[in-house]
C-alpha positions in Angstrom: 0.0 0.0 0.0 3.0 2.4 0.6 3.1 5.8 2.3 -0.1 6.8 0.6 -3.1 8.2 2.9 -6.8 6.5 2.3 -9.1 8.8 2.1 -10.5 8.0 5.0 -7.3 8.7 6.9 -6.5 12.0 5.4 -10.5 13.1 6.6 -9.0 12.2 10.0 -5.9 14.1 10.0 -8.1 16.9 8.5 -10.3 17.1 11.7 -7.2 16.5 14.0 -5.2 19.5 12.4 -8.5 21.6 12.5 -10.0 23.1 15.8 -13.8 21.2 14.8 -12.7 18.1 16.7 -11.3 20.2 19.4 -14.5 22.1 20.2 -16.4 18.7 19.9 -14.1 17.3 22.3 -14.4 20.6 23.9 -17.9 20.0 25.4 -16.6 17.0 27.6 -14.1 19.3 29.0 -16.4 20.1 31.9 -17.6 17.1 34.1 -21.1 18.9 34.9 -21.7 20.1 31.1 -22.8 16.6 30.2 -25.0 15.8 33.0 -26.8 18.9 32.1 -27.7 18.1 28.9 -28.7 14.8 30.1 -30.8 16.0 32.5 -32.3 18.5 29.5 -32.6 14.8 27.7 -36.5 14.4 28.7 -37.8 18.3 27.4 -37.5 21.3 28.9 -36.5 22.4 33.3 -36.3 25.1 35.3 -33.2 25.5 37.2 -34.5 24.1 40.6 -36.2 21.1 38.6 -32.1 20.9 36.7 -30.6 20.8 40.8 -32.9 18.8 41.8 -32.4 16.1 38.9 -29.2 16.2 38.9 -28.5 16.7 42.5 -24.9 17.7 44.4 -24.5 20.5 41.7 -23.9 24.2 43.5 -26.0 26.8 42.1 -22.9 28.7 40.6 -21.3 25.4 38.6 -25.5 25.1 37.5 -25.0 28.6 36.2 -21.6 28.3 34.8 -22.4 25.5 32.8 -25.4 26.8 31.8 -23.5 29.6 30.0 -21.3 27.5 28.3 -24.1 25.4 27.0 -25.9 28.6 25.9 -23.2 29.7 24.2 -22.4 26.7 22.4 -26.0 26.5 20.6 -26.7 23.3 22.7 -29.3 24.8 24.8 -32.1 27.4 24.6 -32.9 29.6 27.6 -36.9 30.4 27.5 -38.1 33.6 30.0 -42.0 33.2 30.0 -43.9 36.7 30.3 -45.4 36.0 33.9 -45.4 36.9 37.4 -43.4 35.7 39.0 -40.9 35.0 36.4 -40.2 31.7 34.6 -37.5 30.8 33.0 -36.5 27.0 31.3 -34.1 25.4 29.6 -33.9 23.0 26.9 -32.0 21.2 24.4 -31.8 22.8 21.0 -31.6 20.4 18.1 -27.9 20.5 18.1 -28.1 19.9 21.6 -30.4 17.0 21.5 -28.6 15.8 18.1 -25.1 15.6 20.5 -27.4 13.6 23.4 -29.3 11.5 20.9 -26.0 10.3 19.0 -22.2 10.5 20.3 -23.6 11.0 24.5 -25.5 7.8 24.1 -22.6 5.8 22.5 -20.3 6.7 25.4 -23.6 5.6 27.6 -23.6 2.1 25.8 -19.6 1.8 26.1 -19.6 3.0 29.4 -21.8 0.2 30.5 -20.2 -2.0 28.1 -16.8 -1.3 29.3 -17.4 -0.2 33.1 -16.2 -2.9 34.8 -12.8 -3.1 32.8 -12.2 0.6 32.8 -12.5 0.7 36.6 -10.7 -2.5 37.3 -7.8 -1.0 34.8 -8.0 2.5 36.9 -7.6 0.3 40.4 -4.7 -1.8 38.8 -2.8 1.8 38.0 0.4 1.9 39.2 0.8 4.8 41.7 3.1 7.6 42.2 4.1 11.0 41.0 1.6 12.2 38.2 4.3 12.5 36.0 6.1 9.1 36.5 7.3 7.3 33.5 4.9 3.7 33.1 7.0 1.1 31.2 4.5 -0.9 28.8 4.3 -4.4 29.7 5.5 -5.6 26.5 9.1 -3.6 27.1 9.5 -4.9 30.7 12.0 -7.6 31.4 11.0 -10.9 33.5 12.5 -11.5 36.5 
């Protein structure tokens, strides 16, 4: 086959050399932003209906994430005309098309893969964050 890239391969390279698959990666960055749009999953919330689903989240790292999902496109913030005032949240369709597809993958492998992933994460070697691993396949017997 030689040095030459499939086309396939040279779409990958693409995305890795361009920011799009860094701000899809992007929206993982932040352990709550997720959960949020999970909890956004079954239609629209208020904020005390979001903290109460989701539970153990402050009222600030609600808001934060909020704002990040806002800006993104992934949700819509809906102030209803009314005393007192009411506002909601929901998914947009790029936010639910990001919890319908890649979010539920990860759900299915997560499940899939749980046990291994955490058994894997207890085996770690510990020490210094930093600390050279050797690969099994490079270390000698003995």
């Amino acid at each position: 086959m030689g040095d030459e890239m499939t086309d396939h391969e040279e779409h990958c390279y693409e995305l890795v050399a361009d920011c799009r698959l860094r701000a899809a990666t992007d929206l993982f960055a932040h352990t709550w932003d997720p959960v949020v749009l999970a909890a956004l999953r079954p239609g629209p919330r208020r904020r005390r209906e979001l903290r109460a689903t989701i539970g153990g989240i402050s009222d600030k790292v609600l808001t934060d994430a909020l704002h990040r999902l806002l800006s993104s496109g992934l949700v819509d913030r809906h102030a209803h005309a009314e005393a007192p005032p009411r506002v909601e949240y929901s998914l947009t369709r790029l936010g639910q098309s990001l919890v319908e597809g890649p979010m539920m993958a990860l759900g299915r492998w997560a499940i899939e893969h749980s046990d291994e992933l955490l058994e894997a994460q207890e085996n770690a070697p510990r020490g210094a964050p930093d600390s050279k691993v050797t690969p099994p396949e490079t270390q000698r017997a003995g």
